[in-house]
C-alpha positions in Angstrom: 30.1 35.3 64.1 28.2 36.5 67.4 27.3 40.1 65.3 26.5 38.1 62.1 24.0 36.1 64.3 22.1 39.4 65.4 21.8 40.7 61.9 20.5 39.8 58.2 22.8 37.1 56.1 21.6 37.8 52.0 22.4 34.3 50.1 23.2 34.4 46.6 23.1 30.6 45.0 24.1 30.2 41.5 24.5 26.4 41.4 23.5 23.2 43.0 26.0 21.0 42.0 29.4 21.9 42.9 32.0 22.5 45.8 31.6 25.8 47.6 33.8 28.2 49.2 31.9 30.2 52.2 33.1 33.8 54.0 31.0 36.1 55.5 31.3 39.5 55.1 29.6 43.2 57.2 28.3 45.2 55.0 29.9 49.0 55.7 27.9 51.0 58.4 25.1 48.7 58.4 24.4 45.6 60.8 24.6 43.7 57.6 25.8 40.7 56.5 26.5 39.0 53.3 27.7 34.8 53.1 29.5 35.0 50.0 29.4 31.6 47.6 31.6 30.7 44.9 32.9 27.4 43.1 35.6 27.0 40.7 34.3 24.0 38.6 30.3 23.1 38.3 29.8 19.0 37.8 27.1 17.0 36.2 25.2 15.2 38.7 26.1 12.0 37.1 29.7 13.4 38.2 29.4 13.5 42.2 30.3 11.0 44.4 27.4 9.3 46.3 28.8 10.3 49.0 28.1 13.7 48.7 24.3 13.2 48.0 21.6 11.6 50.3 19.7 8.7 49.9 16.5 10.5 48.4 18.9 12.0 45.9 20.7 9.1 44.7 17.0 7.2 44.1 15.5 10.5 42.6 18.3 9.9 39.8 18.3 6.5 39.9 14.2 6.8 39.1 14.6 9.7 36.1 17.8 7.7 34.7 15.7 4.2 34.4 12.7 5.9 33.4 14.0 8.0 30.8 15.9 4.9 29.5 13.0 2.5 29.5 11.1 5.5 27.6 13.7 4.6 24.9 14.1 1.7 24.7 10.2 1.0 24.3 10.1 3.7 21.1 9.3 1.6 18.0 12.3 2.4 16.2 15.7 1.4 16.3 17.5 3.8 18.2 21.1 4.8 19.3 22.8 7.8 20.8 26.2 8.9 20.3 29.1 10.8 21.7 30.9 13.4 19.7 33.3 11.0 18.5 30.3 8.8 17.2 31.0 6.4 19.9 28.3 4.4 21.5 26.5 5.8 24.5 23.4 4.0 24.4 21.6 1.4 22.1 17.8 0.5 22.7 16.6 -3.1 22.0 15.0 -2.5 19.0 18.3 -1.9 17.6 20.1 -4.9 18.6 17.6 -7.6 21.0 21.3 -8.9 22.6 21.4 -7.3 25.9 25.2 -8.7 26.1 26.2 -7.1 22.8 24.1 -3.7 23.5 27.2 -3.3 26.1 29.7 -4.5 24.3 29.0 -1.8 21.8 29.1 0.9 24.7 32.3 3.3 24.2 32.6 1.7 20.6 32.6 2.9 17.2 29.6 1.7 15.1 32.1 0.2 12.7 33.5 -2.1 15.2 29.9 -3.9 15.4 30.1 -3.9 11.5 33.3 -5.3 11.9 32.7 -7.8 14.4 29.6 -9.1 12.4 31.5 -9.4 9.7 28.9 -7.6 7.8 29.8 -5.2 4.5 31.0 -1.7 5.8 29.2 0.6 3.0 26.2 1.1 5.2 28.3 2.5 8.6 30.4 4.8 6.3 27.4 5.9 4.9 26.3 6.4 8.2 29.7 8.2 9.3 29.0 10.3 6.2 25.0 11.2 7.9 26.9 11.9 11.4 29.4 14.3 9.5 26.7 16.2 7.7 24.4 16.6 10.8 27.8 17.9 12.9 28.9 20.5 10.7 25.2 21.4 9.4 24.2 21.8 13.3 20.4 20.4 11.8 19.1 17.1 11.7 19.6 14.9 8.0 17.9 11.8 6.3 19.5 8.8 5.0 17.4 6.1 3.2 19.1 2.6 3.8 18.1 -0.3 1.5 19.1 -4.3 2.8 18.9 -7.6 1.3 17.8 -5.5 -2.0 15.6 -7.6 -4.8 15.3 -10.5 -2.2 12.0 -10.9 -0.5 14.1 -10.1 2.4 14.6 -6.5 1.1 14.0 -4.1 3.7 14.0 0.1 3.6 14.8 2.4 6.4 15.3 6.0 6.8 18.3 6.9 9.6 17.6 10.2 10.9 20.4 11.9 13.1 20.1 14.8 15.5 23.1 16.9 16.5 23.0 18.2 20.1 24.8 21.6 21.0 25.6 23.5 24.1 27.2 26.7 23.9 28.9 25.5 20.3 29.8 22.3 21.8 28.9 19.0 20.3 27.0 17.3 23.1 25.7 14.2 21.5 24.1 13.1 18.8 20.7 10.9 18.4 20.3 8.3 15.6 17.5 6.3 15.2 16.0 3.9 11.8 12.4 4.3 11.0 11.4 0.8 8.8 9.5 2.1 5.6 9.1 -1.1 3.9 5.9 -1.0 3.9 5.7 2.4 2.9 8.3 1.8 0.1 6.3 -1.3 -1.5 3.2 1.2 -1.6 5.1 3.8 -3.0 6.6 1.1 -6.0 3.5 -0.2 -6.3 1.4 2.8 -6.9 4.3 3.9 -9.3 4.0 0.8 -11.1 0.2 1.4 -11.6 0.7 4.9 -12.8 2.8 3.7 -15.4 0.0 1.2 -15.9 -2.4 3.7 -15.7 -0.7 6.5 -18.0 0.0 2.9 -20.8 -3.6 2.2 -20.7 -4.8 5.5 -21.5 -2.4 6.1 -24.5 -3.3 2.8 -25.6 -7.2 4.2 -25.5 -6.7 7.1 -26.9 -5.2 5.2 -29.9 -7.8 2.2 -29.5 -10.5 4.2 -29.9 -8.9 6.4 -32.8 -7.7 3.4 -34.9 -10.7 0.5 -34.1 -13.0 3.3 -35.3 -11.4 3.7 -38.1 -10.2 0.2 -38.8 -13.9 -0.7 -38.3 -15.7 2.0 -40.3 -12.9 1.4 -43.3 -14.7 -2.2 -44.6 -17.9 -0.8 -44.3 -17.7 2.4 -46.1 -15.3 0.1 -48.8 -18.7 -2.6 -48.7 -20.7 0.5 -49.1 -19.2 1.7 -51.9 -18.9 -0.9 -53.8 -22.6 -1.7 -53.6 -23.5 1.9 -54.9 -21.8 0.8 -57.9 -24.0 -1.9 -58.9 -26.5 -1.2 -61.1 -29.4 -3.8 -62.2 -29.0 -4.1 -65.9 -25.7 -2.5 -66.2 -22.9 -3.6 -64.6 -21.3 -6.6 -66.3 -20.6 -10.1 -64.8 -16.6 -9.1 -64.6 -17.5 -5.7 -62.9 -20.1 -7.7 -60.2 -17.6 -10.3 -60.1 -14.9 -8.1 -58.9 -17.2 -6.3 -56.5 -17.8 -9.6 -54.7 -14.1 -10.2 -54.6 -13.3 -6.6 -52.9 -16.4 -6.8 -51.1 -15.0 -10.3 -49.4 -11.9 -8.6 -49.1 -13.4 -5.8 -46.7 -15.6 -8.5 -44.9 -12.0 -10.4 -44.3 -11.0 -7.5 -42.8 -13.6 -6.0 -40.6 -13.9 -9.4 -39.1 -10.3 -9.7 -38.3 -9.8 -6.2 -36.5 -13.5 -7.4 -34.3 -11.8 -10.9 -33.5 -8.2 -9.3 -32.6 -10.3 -6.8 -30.6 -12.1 -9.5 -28.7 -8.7 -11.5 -28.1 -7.0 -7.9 -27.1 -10.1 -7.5 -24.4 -9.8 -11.0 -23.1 -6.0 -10.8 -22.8 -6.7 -7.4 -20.6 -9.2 -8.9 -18.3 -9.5 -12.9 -17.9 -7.4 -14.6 -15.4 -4.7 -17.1 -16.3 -5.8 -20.3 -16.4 -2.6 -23.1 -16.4 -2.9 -26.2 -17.8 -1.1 -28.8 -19.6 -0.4 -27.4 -23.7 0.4 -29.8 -25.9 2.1 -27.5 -28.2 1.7 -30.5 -30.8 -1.5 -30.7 -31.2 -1.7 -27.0 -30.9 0.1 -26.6 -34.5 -1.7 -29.1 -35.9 -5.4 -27.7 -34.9 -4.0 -24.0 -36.1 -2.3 -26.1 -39.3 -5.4 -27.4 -40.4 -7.4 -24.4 -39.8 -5.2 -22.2 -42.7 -5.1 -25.2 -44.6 -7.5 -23.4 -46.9 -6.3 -19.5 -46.7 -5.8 -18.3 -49.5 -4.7 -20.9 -51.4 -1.6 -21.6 -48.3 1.4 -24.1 -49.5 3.2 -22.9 -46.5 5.0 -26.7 -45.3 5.9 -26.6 -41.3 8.5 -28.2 -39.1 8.2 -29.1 -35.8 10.8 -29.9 -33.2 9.2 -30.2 -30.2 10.2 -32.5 -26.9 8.0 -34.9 -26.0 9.7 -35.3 -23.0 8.9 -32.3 -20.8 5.5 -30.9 -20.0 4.7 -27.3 -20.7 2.2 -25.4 -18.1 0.6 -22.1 -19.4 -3.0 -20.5 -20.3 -3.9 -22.6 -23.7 -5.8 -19.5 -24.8 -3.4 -17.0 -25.0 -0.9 -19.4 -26.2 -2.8 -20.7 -28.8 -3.4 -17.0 -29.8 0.1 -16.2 -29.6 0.6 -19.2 -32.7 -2.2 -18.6 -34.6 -1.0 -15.4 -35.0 1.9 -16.0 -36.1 1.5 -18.8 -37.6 -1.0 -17.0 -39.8 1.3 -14.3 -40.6 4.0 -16.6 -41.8 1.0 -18.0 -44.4 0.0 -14.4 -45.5 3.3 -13.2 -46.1 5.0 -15.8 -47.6 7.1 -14.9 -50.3 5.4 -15.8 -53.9 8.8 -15.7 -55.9 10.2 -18.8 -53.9 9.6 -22.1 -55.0 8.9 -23.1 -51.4 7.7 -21.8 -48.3 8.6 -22.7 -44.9 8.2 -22.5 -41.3 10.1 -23.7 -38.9 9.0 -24.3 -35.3 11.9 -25.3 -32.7 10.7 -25.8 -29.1 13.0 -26.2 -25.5 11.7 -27.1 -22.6 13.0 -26.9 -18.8 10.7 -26.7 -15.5 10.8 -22.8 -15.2 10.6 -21.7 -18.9 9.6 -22.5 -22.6 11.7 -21.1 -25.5 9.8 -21.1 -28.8 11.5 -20.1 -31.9 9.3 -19.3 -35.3 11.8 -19.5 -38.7 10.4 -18.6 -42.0 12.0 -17.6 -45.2 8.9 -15.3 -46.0 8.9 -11.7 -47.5 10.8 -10.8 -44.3 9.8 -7.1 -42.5 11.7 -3.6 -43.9 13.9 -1.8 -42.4 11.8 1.8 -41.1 8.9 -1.3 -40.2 10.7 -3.1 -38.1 10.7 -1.1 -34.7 7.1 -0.8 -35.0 5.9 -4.1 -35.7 4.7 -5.0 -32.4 2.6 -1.7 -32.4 -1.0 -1.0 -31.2 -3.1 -1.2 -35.5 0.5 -0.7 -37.1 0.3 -2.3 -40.4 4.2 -2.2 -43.0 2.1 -3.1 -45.5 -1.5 -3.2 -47.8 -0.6 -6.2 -49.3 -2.7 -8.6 -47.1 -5.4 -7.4 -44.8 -4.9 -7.4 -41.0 -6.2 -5.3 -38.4 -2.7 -4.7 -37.3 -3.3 -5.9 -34.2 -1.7 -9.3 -34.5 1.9 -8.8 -33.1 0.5 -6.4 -30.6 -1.2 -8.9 -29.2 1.3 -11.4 -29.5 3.8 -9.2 -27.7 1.0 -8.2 -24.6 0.1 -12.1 -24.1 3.3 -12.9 -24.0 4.0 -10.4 -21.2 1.2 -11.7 -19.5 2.4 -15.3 -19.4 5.8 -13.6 -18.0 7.6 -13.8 -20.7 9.5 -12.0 -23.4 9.6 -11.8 -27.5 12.5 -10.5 -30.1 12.0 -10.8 -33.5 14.5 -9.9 -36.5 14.0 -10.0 -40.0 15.6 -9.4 -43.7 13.3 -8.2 -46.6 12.7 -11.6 -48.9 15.2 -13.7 -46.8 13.0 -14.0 -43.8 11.6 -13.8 -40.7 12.6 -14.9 -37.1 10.5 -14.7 -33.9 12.2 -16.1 -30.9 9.3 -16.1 -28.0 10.0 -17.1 -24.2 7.3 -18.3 -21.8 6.8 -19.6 -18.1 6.4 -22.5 -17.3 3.4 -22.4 -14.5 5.1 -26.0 -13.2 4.7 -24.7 -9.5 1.2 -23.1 -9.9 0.1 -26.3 -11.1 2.0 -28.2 -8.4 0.6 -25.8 -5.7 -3.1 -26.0 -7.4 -3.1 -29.6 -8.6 -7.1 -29.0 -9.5 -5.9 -27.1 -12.5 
């Protein structure tokens, strides 16, 4: 060692952490020396003995380890990491706030947590199944996760999972959930208004097309009929049944500009709950097609006095005068009598109404159109064809539902279900 202290010592260092083997070596015919270096196993930091490292070491590592884990466990999402055997090596708080069961779960399988919760095990194998297709993948994939669905609990999160290699080896692999909720209810609601949006503008498109032409049809009919009066030549019968057409048209134009006004109010006035009295209702609608066209159409009511009904007495009182109507205009003339029978059930959430008449009843090839925007099965009366469209749109708008089914010249039967506002009213006693 005396020469070797008198002459150049080259040192080659390949790795920090690790037990070395030293020798010294003179290099041939030169006052050289070279401190040879080797290790047979290299070990993680995390590895060594305390003992081997000094004090600044130990708190250098200490420091990086706490502030690397602090930096995860204040990321806003809830995050976990994982060995290769999708064991737990780390869980931050957002994930699971107990501090006692974050290391519990540390060297565990997800599924033991599941298990231990006592909590369905469809989500971890879905999970498992995310972990699998990152792993043999080797790139990072996207499950959606969907709890407490159709509750207002519900909650949606995407668990994205990184797969770490080194050198082909499975390292680790990072999980975390991102909560989308928000995002989701957005995304459903801005769905739900397309589909609103796309609705209203077919139902323009035809609106427009049809009201002009259900509009412009009476007064072109009117029109004509007056151009084939003549002063001094056209007989009493003739004028007389130009009056009686004329009427007819009249009858008509003014039912497609009333069933227009009720559609527009329907689209854009607020409900208004109140106490219906669905007695006096029939009666007041009774009493005003007393005197249409000649009506004999006798109706029975069944209606409990003993519950109160909450809803928007405009549109409900729309929804029966429509259909009340109806049930007058197509009665059937070759019966002897005609009927209508109202039966009425009442409970605190709902109102079932059900409309029985032995009328004309509705064909076949008319039947799935009925409730169509100006569809009309028949000339017979006049109508805007608006009526059961509207019927069916308030009805949706006091959250309910309709179904109707009918036999030609047996009858008709309209079975109509309605919400019963009792809680808005309770909440909003001033209505």
């Amino acid at each position: 060692m005396t020469k070797a202290d008198q002459g150049t010592i080259d040192v080659f260092s390949v790795q920090i952490f690790a037990t070395w083997n030293c020798k010294v070596v003179q290099l041939e015919n030169e006052e050289r020396w070279l401190l040879c270096m080797e290790t047979s196993t290299a070990q993680h930091p995390a590895e060594m003995s305390p003992e081997r490292l000094s004090s600044e070491e130990i708190q250098e590592i200490q420091r990086k380890n706490l502030f690397y884990e602090e930096l995860l466990q204040q990321l806003p999402a809830e995050l976990a990491v994982f060995d290769p055997e999708f064991k737990f090596l780390f869980v931050n708080r957002h994930a699971i706030k107990n501090e006692e069961l974050r290391k519990w779960l540390i060297g565990r399988a997800e599924i033991e947590y599941w298990k231990a919760k006592n909590l369905p095990l469809d989500k971890t194998l879905q999970r498992i199944e995310g972990f699998k297709e990152a792993v043999s993948g080797r790139k990072s994939t996207a499950v959606e996760e969907v709890f407490h669905p159709g509750t207002e609990r519900e909650k949606h999160y995407v668990r994205i999972t990184h797969p770490y290699f080194e050198e082909d080896q499975l390292q680790f692999l990072l999980s975390y959930g991102i909560d989308i909720t928000t995002l989701k209810q957005t995304e459903n609601k801005l769905l739900q208004q397309n589909v609103e949006l796309e609705k209203v503008n077919a139902e323009l498109d035809q609106f427009v097309y049809s009201a002009s032409h259900n509009l412009r049809a009476p007064l072109l009919s009117i029109k004509g009929l007056l151009s084939l009066v003549t002063p001094g030549k056209t007989t009493a019968p003739e004028l007389e049944m130009y009056i009686r057409e004329a009427h007819r048209s009249i009858e008509r134009l003014d039912s497609t500009i009333h069933d227009i006004i009720e559609y527009s109010k329907n689209a854009r006035l607020p409900l208004e709950p109140r106490v219906v009295n669905l007695t006096e209702l029939i009666n007041q609608i009774t009493e005003d097609l007393r005197f249409y066209d000649n009506s004999r159409l006798e109706i029975h009511q069944n209606i409990p006095i003993d519950q109160v009904f909450y809803s928007d007495l405009r549109r409900v009182k729309s929804i029966f005068h429509n259909i009340l109507s109806n049930a007058v205009k197509y009665a059937d003339p070759s019966k002897e009598h005609s009927w209508l029978k109202i039966d009425v059930s009442i409970d605190p959430a709902r109102c079932a109404i059900t409309f029985t008449d032995n009328g004309m009843g509705i064909q076949v090839e008319h039947k799935a159109h009925v409730f169509d925007m100006f569809y009309r099965g028949t000339s017979a009366q006049p109508g805007s064809g608006l009526g059961l469209y509207i019927v069916k749109e308030m009805t949706e708008k006091l959250g309910g539902s309709i179904q109707l089914n009918s036999t030609p010249r047996i009858g008709t039967e309209i079975r109509i279900e309605l919400r019963n506002f009792t809680e808005s009213i309770l909440q909003n006693p001033t209505n």
